[in-house]
DSSP file (Angstrom, degrees, kcal/mol; ACC not computed):
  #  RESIDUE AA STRUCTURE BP1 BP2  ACC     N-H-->O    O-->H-N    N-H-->O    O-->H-N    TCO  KAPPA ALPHA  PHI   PSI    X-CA   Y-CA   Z-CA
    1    1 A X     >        0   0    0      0, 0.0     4,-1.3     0, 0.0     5,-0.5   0.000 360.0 360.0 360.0 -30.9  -25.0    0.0   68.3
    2    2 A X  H >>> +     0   0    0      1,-0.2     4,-3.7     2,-0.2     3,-1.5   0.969 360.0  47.2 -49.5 -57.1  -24.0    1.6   65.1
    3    3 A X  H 345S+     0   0    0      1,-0.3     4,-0.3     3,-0.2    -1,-0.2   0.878 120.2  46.4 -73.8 -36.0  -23.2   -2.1   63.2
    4    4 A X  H 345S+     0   0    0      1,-0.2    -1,-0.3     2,-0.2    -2,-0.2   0.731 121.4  24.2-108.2  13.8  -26.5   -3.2   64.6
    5    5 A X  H <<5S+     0   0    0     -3,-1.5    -1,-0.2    -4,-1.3    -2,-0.2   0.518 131.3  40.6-124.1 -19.2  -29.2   -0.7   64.0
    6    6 A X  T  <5S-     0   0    0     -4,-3.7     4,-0.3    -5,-0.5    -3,-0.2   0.855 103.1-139.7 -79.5 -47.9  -27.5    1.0   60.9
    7    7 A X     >< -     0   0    0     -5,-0.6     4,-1.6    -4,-0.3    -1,-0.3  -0.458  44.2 -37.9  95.8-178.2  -26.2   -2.4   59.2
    8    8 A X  H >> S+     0   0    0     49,-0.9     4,-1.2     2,-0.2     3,-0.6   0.827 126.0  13.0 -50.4 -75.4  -23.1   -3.1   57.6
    9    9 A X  H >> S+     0   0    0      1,-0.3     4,-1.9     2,-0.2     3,-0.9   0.969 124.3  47.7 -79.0 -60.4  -22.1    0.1   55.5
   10   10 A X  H 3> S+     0   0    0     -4,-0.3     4,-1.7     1,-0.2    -1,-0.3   0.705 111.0  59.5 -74.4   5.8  -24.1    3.0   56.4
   11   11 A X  H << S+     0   0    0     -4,-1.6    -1,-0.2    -3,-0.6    -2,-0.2   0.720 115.0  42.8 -92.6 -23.0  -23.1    1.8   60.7
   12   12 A X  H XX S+     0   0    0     -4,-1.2     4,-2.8    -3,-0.9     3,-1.3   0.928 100.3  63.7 -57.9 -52.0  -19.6    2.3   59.5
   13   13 A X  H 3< S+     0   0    0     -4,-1.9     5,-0.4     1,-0.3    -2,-0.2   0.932 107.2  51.0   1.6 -87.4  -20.1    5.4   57.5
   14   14 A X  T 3< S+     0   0    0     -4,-1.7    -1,-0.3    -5,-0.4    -2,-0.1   0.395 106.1  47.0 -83.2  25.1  -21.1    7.0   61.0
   15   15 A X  T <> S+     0   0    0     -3,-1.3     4,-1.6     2,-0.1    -1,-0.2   0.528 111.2  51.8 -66.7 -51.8  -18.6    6.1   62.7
   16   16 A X  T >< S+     0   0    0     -4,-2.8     3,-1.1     2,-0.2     5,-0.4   0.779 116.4  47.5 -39.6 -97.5  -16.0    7.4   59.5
   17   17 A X  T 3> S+     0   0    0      1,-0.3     4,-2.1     2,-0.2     5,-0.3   0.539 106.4  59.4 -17.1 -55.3  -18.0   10.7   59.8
   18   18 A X  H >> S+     0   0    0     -5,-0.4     4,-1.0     2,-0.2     3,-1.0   0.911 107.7  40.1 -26.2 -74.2  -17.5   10.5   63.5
   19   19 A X  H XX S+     0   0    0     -4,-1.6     3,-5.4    -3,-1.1     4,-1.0   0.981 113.9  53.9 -39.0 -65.0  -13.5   10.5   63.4
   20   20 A X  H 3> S+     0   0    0     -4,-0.3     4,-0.5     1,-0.3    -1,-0.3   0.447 100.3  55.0-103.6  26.0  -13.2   12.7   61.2
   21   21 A X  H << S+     0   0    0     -4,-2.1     4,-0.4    -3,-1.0    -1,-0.3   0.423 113.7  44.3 -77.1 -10.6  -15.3   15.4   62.6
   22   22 A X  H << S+     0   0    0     -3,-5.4    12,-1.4    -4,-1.0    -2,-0.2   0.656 111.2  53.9-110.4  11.8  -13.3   15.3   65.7
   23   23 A X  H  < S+     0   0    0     -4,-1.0    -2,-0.1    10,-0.2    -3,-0.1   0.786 103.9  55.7 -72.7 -43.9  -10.0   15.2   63.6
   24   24 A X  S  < S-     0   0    0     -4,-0.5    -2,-0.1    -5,-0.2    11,-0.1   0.638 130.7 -96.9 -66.9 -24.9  -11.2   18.1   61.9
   25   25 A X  S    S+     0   0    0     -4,-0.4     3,-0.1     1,-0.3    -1,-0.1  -0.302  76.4 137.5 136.6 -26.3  -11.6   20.1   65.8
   26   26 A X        -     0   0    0      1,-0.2     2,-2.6    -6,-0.1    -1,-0.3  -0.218  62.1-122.9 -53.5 110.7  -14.7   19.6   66.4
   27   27 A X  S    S+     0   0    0      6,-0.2     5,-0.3     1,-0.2     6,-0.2  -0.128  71.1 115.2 -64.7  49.1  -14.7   18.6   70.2
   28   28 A X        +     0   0    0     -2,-2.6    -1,-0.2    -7,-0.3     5,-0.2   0.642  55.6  84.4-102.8  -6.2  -16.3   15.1   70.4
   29   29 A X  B >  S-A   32   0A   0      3,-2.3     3,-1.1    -7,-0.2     4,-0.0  -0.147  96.7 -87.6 -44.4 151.0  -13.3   13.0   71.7
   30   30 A X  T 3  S+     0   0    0      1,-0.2     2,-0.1    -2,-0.0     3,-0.1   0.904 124.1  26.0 -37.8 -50.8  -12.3   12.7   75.1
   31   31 A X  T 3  S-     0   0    0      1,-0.1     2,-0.4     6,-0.0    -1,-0.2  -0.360 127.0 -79.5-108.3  46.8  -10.2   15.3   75.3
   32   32 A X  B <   -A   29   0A   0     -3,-1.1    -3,-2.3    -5,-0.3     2,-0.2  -0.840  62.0 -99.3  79.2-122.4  -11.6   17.6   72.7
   33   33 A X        +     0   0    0     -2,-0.4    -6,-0.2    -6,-0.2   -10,-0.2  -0.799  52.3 114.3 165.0 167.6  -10.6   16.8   69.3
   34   34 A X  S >  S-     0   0    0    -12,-1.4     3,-1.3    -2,-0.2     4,-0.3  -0.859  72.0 -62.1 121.2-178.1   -8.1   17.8   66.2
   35   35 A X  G >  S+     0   0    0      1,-0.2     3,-1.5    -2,-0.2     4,-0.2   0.829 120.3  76.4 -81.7 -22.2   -5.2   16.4   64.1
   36   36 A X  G >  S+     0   0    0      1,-0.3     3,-0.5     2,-0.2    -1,-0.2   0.421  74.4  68.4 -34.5 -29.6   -3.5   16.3   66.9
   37   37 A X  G X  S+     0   0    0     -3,-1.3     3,-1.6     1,-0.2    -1,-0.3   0.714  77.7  82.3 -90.0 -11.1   -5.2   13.2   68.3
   38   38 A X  G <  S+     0   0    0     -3,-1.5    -1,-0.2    -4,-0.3    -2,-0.2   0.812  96.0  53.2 -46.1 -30.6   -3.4   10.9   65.2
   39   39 A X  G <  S+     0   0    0     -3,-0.5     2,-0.5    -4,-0.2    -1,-0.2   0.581  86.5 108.2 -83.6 -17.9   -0.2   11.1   68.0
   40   40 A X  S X  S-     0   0    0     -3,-1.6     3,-3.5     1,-0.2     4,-0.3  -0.442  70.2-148.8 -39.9 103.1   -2.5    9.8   70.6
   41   41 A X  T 3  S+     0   0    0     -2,-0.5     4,-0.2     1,-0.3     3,-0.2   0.600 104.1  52.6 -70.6   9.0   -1.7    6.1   71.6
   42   42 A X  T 3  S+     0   0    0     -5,-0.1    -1,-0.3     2,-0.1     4,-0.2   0.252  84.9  87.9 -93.9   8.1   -5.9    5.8   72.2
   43   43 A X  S X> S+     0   0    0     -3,-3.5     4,-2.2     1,-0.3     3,-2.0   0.924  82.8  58.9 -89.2 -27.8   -6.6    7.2   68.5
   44   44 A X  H 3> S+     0   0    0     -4,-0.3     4,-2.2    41,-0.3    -1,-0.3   0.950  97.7  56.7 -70.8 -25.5   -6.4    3.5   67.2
   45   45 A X  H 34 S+     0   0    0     40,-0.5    -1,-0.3    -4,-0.2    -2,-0.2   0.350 113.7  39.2 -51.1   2.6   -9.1    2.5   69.5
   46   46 A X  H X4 S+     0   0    0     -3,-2.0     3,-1.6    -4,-0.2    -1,-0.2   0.421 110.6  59.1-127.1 -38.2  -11.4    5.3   67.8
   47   47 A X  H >X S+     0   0    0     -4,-2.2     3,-1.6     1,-0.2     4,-0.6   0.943 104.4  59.5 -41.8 -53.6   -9.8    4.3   64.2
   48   48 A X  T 3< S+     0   0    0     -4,-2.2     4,-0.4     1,-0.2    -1,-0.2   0.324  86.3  68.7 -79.2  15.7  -11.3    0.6   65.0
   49   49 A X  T <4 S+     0   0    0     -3,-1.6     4,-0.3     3,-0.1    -1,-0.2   0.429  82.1  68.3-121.6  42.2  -14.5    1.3   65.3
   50   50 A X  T X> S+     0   0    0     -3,-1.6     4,-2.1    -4,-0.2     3,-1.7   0.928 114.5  33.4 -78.0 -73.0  -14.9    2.1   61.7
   51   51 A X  H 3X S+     0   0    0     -4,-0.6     4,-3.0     1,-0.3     5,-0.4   0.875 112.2  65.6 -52.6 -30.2  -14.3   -2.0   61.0
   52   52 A X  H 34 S+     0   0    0     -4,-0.4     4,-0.3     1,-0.2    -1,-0.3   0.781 105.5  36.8 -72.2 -28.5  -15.8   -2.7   64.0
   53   53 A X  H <> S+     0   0    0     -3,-1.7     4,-3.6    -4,-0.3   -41,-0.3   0.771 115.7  56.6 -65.3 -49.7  -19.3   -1.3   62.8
   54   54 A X  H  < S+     0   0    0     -4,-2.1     4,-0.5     1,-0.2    -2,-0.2   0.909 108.1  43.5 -50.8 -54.7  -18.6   -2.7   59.6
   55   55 A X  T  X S+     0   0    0     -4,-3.0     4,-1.9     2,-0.2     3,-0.2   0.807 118.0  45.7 -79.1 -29.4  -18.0   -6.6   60.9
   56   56 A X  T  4 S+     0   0    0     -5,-0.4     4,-0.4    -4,-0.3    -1,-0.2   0.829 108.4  52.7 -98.5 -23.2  -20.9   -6.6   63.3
   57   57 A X  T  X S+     0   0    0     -4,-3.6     4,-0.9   -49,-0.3   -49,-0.9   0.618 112.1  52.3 -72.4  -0.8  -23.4   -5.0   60.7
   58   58 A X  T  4 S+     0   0    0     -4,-0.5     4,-0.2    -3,-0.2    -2,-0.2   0.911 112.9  41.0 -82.7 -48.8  -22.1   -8.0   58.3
   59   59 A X  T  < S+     0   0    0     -4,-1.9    -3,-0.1     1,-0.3    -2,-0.1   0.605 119.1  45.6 -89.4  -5.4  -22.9  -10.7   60.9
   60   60 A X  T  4 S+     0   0    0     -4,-0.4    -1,-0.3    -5,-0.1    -2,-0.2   0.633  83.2 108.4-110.4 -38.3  -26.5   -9.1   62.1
   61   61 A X     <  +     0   0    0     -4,-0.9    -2,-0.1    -5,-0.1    -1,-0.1   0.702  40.7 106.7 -36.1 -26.5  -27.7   -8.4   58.7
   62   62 A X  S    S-     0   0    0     -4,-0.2     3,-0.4     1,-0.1    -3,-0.0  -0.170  88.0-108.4 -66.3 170.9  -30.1  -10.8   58.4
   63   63 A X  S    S+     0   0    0      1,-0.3     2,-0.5    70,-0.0    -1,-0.1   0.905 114.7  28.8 -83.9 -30.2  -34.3   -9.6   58.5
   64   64 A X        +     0   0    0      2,-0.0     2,-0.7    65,-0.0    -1,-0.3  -0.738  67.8 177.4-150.8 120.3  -33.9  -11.5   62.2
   65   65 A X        -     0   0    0     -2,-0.5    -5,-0.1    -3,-0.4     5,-0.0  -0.853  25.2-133.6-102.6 119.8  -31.1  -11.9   64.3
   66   66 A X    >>  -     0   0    0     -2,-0.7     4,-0.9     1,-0.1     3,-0.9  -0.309  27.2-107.6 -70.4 155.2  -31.4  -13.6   67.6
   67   67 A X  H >> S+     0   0    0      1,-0.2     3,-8.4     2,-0.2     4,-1.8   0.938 124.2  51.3 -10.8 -82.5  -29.8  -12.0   71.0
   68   68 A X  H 3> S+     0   0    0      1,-0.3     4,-1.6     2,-0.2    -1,-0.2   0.726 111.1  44.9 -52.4 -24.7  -27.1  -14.8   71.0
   69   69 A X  H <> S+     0   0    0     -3,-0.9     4,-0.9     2,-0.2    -1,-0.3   0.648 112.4  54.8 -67.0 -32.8  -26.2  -13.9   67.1
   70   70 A X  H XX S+     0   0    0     -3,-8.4     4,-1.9    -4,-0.9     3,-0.8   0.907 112.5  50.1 -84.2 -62.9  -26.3   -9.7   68.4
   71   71 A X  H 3X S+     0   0    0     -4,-1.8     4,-2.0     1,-0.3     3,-0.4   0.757 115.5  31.1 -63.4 -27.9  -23.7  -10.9   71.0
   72   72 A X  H 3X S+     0   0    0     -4,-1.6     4,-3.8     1,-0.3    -1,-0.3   0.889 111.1  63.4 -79.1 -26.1  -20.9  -12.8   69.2
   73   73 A X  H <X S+     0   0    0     -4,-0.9     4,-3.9    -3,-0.8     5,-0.3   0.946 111.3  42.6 -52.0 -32.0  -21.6  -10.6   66.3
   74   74 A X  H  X S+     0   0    0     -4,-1.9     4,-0.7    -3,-0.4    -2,-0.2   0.864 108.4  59.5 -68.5 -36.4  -20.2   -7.9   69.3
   75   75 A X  H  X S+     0   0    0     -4,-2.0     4,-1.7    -5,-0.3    -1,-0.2   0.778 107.0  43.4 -68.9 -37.9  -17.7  -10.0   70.3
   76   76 A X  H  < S+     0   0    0     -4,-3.8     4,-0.4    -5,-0.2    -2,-0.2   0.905 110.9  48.3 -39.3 -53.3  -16.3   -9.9   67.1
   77   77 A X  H  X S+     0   0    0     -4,-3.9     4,-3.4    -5,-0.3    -2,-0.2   0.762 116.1  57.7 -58.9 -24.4  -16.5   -6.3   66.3
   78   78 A X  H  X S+     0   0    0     -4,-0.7     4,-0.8    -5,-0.3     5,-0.4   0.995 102.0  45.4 -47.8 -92.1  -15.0   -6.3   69.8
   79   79 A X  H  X S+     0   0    0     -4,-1.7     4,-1.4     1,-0.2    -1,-0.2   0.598 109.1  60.0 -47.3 -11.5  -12.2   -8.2   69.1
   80   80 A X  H  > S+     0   0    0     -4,-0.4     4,-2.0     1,-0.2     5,-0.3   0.959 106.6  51.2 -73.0 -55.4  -11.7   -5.9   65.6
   81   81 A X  H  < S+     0   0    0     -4,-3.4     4,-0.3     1,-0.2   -33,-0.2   0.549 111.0  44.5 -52.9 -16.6  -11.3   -2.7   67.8
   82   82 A X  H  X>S+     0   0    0     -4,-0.8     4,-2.2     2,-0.2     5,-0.6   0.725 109.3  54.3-105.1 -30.3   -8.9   -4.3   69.9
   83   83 A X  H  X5S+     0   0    0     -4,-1.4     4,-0.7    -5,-0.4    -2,-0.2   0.985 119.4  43.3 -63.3 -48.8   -6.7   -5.9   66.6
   84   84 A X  H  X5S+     0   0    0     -4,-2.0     4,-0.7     1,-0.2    -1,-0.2   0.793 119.9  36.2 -40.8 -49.4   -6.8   -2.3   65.7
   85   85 A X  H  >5S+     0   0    0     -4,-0.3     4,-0.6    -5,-0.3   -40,-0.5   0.788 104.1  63.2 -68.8 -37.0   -6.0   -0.5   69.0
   86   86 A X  H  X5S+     0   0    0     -4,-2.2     4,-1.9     1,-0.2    -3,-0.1   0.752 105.7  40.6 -92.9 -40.2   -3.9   -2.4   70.5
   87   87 A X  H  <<S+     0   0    0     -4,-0.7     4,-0.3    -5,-0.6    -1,-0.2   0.877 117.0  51.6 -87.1 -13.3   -0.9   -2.2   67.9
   88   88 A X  H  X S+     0   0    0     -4,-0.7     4,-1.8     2,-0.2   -45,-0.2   0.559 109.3  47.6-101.5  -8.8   -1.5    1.4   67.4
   89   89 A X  H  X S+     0   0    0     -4,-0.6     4,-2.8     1,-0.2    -2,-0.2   0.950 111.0  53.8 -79.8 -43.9   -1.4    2.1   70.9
   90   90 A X  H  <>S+     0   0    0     -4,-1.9     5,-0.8     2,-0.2     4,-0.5   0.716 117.4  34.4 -40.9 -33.2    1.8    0.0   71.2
   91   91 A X  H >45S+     0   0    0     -4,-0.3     3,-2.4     2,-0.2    -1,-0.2   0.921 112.7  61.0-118.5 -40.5    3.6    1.9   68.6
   92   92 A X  H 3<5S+     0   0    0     -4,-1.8    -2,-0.2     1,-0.3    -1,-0.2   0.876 100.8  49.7  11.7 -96.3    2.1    4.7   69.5
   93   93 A X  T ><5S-     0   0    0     -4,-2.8     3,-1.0   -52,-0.1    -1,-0.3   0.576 101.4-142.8  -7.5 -47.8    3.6    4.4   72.9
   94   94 A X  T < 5S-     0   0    0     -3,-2.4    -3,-0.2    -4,-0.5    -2,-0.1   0.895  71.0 -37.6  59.4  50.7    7.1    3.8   71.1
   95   95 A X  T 3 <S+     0   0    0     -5,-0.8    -1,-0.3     2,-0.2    -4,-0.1   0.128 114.4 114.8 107.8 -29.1    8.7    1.2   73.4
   96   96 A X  S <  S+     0   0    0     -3,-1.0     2,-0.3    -5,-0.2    -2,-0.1   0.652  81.4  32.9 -58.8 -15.9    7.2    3.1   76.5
   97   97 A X  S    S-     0   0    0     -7,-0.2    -2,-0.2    -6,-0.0     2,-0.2  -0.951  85.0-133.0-137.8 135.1    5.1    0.2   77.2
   98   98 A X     >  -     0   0    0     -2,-0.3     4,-1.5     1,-0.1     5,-0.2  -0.658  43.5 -98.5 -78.2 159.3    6.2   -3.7   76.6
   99   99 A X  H  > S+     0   0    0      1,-0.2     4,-1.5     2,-0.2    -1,-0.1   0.707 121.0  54.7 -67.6  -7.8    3.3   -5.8   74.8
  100  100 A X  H  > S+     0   0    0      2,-0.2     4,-1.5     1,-0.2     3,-0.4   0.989 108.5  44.9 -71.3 -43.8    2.0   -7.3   78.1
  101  101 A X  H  > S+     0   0    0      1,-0.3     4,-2.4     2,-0.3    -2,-0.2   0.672 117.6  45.6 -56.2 -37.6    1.7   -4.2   79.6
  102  102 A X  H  X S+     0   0    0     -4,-1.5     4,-3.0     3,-0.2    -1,-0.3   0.921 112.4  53.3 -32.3 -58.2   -0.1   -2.9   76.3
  103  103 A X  H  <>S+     0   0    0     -4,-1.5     5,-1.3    -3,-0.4    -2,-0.3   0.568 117.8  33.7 -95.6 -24.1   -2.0   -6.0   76.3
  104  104 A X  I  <>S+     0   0    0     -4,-1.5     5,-1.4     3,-0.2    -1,-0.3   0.768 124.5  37.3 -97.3 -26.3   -3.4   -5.5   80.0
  105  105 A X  I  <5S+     0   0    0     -4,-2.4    -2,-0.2     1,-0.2    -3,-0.2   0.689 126.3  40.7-101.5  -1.6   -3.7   -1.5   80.4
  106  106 A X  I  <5S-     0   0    0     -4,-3.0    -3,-0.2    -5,-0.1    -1,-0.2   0.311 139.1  -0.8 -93.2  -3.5   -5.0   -1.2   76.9
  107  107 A X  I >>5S+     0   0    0     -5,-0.1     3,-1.3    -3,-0.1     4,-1.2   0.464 115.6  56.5-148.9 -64.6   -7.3   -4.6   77.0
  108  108 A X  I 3><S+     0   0    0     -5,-1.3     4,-0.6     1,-0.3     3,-0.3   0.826 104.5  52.1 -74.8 -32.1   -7.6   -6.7   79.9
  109  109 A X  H 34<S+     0   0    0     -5,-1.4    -1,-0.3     1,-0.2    -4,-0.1   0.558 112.7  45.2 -71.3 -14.6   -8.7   -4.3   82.3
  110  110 A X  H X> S+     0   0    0     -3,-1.3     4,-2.5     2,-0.1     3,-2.1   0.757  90.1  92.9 -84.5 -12.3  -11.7   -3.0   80.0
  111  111 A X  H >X S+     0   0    0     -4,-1.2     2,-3.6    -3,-0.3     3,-0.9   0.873  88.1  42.7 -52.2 -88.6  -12.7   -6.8   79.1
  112  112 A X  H 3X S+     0   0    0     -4,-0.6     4,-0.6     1,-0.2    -1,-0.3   0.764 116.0  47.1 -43.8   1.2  -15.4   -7.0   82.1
  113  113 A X  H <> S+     0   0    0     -2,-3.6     4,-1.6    -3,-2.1    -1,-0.2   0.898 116.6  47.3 -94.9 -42.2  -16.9   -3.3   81.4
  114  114 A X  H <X S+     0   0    0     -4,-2.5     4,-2.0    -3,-0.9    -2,-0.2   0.689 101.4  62.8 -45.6 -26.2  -17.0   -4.4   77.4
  115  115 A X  H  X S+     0   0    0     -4,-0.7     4,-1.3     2,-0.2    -2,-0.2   0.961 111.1  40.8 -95.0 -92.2  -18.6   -7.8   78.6
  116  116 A X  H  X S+     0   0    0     -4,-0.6     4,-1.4     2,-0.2    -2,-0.2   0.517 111.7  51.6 -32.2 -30.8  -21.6   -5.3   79.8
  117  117 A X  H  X S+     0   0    0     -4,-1.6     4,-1.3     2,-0.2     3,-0.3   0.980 108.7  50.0 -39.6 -83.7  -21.6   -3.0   76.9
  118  118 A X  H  X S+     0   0    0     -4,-2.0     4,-2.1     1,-0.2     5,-0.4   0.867 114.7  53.3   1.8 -83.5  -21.9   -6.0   74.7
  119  119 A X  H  X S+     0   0    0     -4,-1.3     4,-1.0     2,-0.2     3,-0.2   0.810 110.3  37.8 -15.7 -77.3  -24.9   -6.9   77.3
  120  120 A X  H >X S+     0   0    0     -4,-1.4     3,-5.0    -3,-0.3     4,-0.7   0.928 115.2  61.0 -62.4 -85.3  -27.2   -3.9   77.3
  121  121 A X  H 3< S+     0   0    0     -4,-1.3     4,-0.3     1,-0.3    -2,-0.2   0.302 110.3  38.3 -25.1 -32.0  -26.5   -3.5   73.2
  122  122 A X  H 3X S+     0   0    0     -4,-2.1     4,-1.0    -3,-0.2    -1,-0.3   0.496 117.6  45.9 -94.2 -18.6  -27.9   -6.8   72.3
  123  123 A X  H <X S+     0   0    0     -3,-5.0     4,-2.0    -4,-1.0     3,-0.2   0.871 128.2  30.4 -97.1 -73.3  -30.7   -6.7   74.8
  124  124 A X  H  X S+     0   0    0     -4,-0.7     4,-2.3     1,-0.2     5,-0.2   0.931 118.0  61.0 -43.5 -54.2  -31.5   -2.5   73.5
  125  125 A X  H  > S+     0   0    0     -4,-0.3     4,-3.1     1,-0.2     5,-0.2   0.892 106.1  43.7 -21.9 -71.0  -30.2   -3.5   70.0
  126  126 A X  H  X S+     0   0    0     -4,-1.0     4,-2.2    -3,-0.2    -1,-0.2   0.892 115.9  47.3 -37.1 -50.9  -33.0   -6.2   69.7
  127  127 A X  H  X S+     0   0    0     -4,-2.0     4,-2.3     1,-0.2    -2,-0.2   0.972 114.6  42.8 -52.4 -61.2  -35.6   -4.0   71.0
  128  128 A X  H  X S+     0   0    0     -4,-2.3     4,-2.3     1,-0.2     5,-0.3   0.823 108.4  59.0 -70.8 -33.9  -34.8   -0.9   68.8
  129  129 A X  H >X S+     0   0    0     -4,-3.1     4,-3.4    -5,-0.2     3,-1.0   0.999 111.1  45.6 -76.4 -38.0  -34.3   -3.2   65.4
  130  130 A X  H 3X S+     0   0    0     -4,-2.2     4,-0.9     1,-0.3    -1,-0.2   0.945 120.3  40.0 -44.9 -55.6  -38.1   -4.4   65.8
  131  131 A X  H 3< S+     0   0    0     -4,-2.3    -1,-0.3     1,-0.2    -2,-0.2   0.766 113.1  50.1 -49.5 -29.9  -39.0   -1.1   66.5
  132  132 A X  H << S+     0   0    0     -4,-2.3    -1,-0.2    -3,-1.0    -2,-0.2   0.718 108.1  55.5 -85.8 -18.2  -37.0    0.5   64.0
  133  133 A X  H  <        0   0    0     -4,-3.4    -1,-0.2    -5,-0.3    -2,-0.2   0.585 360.0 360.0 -87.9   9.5  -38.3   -2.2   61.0
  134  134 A X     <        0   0    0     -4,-0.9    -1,-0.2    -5,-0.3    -2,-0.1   0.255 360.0 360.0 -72.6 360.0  -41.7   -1.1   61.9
């Protein structure tokens, strides 16, 4: 929602501000928040969704972006959070995990809940940019 009711920069922007208010303590992370979560093998999945705002305000920018436009723009940003996440969870991890096993408890099993995320965002997305260019 950030990428696609903020646009390109400033839907990144609040995300940045995001991390690093819970890097800082403030307790907005799952499990609180601190420096502490940088050793977390989930912290790249909150790392990616600085680009991940970023790629999907790029692809949305225009004054009207249809539904089908909001979702592959999502699926992109999607797929940014996972190019991000996924190796940092892995290394993260240190060995603990082989990359299928990354690549299914860190990916495959969220794909159908993302697929619905994606869903609602683009259908609310739409709604709210009319509303919001008003």
């Amino acid at each position: 929602m950030a990428g696609l009711l903020l646009g390109t920069w400033c839907g990144a922007a609040s995300q940045g501000v995001y991390v690093l208010l819970g890097l800082v303590g403030v307790p907005i992370f799952t499990e609180g928040g601190g420096l502490t979560y940088l050793a977390k093998p989930t912290f790249g999945f909150l790392l990616g969704l600085i680009p991940m705002a970023l790629v999907i305000g790029l692809l949305t920018r225009r004054e009207k972006c249809g539904f089908w436009r909001m979702v592959l723009a999502c699926i992109a940003g999607l797929a940014v959070l996972y190019a991000v996440g996924l190796p940092y969870m892995y290394f993260a991890l240190n060995g603990a995990w082989s990359v299928g096993k990354t690549l299914v408890s860190g990916c495959a099993v969220f794909l159908p809940f993302d697929a619905l995320k994606i869903a609602l965002a683009c259908l609310l997305g739409g709604r709210l940019q009319r509303i919001l260019r008003r």
